[in-house]
N, C-alpha and C positions, 0 to 999 in steps of 0.2 A: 595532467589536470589535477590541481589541489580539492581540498576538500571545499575549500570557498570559493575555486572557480565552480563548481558542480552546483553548490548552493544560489550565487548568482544565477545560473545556467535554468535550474528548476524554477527560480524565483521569476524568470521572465516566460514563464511557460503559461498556456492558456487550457483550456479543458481539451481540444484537438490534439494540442502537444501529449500529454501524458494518457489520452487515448492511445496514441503510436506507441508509446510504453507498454501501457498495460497488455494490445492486440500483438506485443511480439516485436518491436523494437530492439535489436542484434546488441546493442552495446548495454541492455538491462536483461536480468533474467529473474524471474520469478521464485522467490527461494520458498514462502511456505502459500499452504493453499488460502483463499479470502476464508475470513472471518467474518462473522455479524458483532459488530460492534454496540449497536443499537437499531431494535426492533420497534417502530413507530406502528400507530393504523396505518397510514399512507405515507413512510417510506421507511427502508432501511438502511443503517451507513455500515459501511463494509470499509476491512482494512486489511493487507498484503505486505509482506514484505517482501522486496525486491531490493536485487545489488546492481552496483553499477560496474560491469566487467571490469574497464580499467582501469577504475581507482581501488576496485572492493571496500569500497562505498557503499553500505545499508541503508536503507530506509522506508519506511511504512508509507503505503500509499490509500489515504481514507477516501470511500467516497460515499455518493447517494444513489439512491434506485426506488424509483416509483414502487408500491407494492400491487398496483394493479394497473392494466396498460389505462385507465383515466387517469391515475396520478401521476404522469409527465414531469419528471425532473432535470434542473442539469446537475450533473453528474458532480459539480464540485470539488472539483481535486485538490486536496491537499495533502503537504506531506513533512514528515519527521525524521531526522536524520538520528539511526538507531547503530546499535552495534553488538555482535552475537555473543552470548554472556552464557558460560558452561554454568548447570546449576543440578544439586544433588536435589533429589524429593525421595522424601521418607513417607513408605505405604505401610499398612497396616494388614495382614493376611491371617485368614482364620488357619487354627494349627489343630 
């Protein structure tokens, strides 16, 4: 599989699709833990990155979450095809 069949592949996917993703779907694996992207009063979007085992294929997967069970949301899936980038950070420590 190319990187544009995968992209088609995710394009034709529905919120149940990348449910089986996210809950553990064998051929994706979850590489950093979810982030809050954005904290709303009534909902937050959360983003993951996850690889596609047999392309090693990256890509971020956004979604939504009610922030109390009356705010009822769907979930929203979408997603951004990323790629892991080595990077130096310079800290500053008291001496």
């Amino acid at each position: 599989m190319t990187k544009e069949d995968l992209i088609k592949e995710l394009d034709s996917y529905d919120d149940n699709d990348f449910l089986d993703i996210f809950w553990g779907n064998k051929d994706f694996k979850k590489v950093t833990e979810e982030k809050v992207v954005v904290q709303g009063r009534w909902e937050t979007v959360y983003k993951q990155v996850l690889e596609h085992v047999p392309t090693n294929i990256y890509f971020y997967l956004y979604w939504h979450a009610g922030n109390t069970e009356y705010q009822e949301c769907e979930p929203g899936f979408t997603y951004k095809i990323v790629q892991p980038v080595e990077k130096t950070v310079v800290v500053y420590e008291e001496i």
